[in-house]
N, C-alpha and C positions, 0 to 999 in steps of 0.2 A: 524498446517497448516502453510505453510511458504510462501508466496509471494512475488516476486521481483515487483518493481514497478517503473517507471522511467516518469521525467516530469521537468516542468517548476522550476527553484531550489526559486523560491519567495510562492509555496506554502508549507509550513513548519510548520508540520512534517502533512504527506499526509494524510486527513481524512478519515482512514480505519476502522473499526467497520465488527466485526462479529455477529454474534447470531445463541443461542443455539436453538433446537428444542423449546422449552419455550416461544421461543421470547426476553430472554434476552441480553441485551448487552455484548459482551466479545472485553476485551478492546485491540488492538495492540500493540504489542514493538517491537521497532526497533530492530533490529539485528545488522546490518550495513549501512551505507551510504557514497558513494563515489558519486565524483560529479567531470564533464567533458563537454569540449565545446564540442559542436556539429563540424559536417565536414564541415557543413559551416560556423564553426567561430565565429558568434556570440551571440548564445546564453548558456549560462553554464544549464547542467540538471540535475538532482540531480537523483540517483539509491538509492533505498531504498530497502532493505530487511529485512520484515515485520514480525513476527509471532503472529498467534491468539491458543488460547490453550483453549480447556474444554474438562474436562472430562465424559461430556454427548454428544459429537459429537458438532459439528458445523454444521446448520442448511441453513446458509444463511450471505453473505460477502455484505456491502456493503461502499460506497465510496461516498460524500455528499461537491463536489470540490465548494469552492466560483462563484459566478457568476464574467464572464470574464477570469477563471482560463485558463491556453493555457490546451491543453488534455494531460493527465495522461496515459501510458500506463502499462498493465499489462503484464508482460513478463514469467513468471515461476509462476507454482503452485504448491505447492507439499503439499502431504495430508499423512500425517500419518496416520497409524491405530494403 
Protein backbone atom coordinates (compact mmCIF):
# COMPACT_ATOMS: atom_id res chain seq x y z
CA UNK A 1 0.00 0.00 0.00
CA UNK A 2 1.38 3.42 -0.80
CA UNK A 3 0.14 6.60 0.61
CA UNK A 4 0.89 10.22 -0.14
CA UNK A 5 0.68 12.41 2.80
CA UNK A 6 1.12 16.09 3.22
CA UNK A 7 1.37 18.52 6.41
CA UNK A 8 3.14 20.72 8.79
CA UNK A 9 7.17 19.87 7.83
CA UNK A 10 7.99 20.12 11.93
CA UNK A 11 6.08 16.84 12.28
CA UNK A 12 8.87 14.39 11.29
CA UNK A 13 8.79 11.52 9.81
CA UNK A 14 4.63 11.32 9.98
CA UNK A 15 3.38 8.66 12.43
CA UNK A 16 1.94 6.10 10.03
CA UNK A 17 1.52 2.45 11.29
CA UNK A 18 -0.41 -0.16 9.48
CA UNK A 19 -1.84 -3.43 10.89
CA UNK A 20 -2.33 -6.87 9.73
CA UNK A 21 -5.63 -8.69 10.21
CA UNK A 22 -3.75 -10.09 13.46
CA UNK A 23 -3.58 -6.65 14.81
CA UNK A 24 0.03 -6.51 14.44
CA UNK A 25 2.06 -3.52 13.64
CA UNK A 26 3.60 -3.15 10.20
CA UNK A 27 5.95 -0.46 10.14
CA UNK A 28 6.04 2.54 7.20
CA UNK A 29 8.95 3.63 4.83
CA UNK A 30 9.24 6.45 3.33
CA UNK A 31 9.53 6.39 -0.28
CA UNK A 32 9.89 10.07 -1.00
CA UNK A 33 9.67 13.33 0.45
CA UNK A 34 9.58 16.82 -1.04
CA UNK A 35 8.75 19.87 0.79
CA UNK A 36 7.12 23.37 -0.55
CA UNK A 37 5.72 26.73 0.69
CA UNK A 38 2.38 26.99 0.75
CA UNK A 39 0.50 29.87 -1.68
CA UNK A 40 0.42 31.80 0.87
CA UNK A 41 3.94 31.90 1.79
CA UNK A 42 4.40 31.17 4.83
CA UNK A 43 4.45 28.06 5.89
CA UNK A 44 6.91 25.05 4.28
CA UNK A 45 4.82 21.41 4.14
CA UNK A 46 6.38 18.52 3.77
CA UNK A 47 4.75 15.67 0.97
CA UNK A 48 5.59 12.25 1.99
CA UNK A 49 5.06 9.17 0.19
CA UNK A 50 4.67 6.40 2.53
CA UNK A 51 4.66 2.49 1.91
CA UNK A 52 3.08 -0.24 4.33
CA UNK A 53 3.71 -3.86 3.01
CA UNK A 54 2.47 -7.57 4.37
CA UNK A 55 2.00 -10.23 3.02
CA UNK A 56 -1.14 -11.27 5.02
CA UNK A 57 -3.09 -7.99 3.68
CA UNK A 58 -3.26 -5.00 5.61
CA UNK A 59 -6.09 -4.64 7.92
CA UNK A 60 -6.16 -1.23 9.20
CA UNK A 61 -3.85 2.24 8.77
CA UNK A 62 -3.51 4.36 11.38
CA UNK A 63 -1.89 7.83 12.15
CA UNK A 64 -1.22 9.07 16.07
CA UNK A 65 -0.05 13.08 15.23
CA UNK A 66 1.33 14.92 18.49
CA UNK A 67 -0.99 17.05 20.35
CA UNK A 68 -0.97 20.65 18.63
CA UNK A 69 0.25 19.00 15.37
CA UNK A 70 -1.40 21.67 12.50
CA UNK A 71 -3.59 18.64 10.19
CA UNK A 72 -1.94 16.11 8.26
CA UNK A 73 -3.76 15.39 4.99
CA UNK A 74 -4.11 12.31 3.24
CA UNK A 75 -3.99 12.76 -0.59
CA UNK A 76 -3.44 9.32 -2.70
CA UNK A 77 -4.10 5.78 -1.67
CA UNK A 78 -3.19 3.02 -3.67
CA UNK A 79 -3.42 -0.64 -2.69
CA UNK A 80 -1.90 -3.32 -4.31
CA UNK A 81 -3.04 -6.84 -4.57
Amino acid sequence: MLVQLRGNNSVDPFPLVGFDAAGNALGATRVSTTSYTSQNGFFVVRQDVMEIQSSVGIAGISMNLPAGSVAVFMDDLIINR
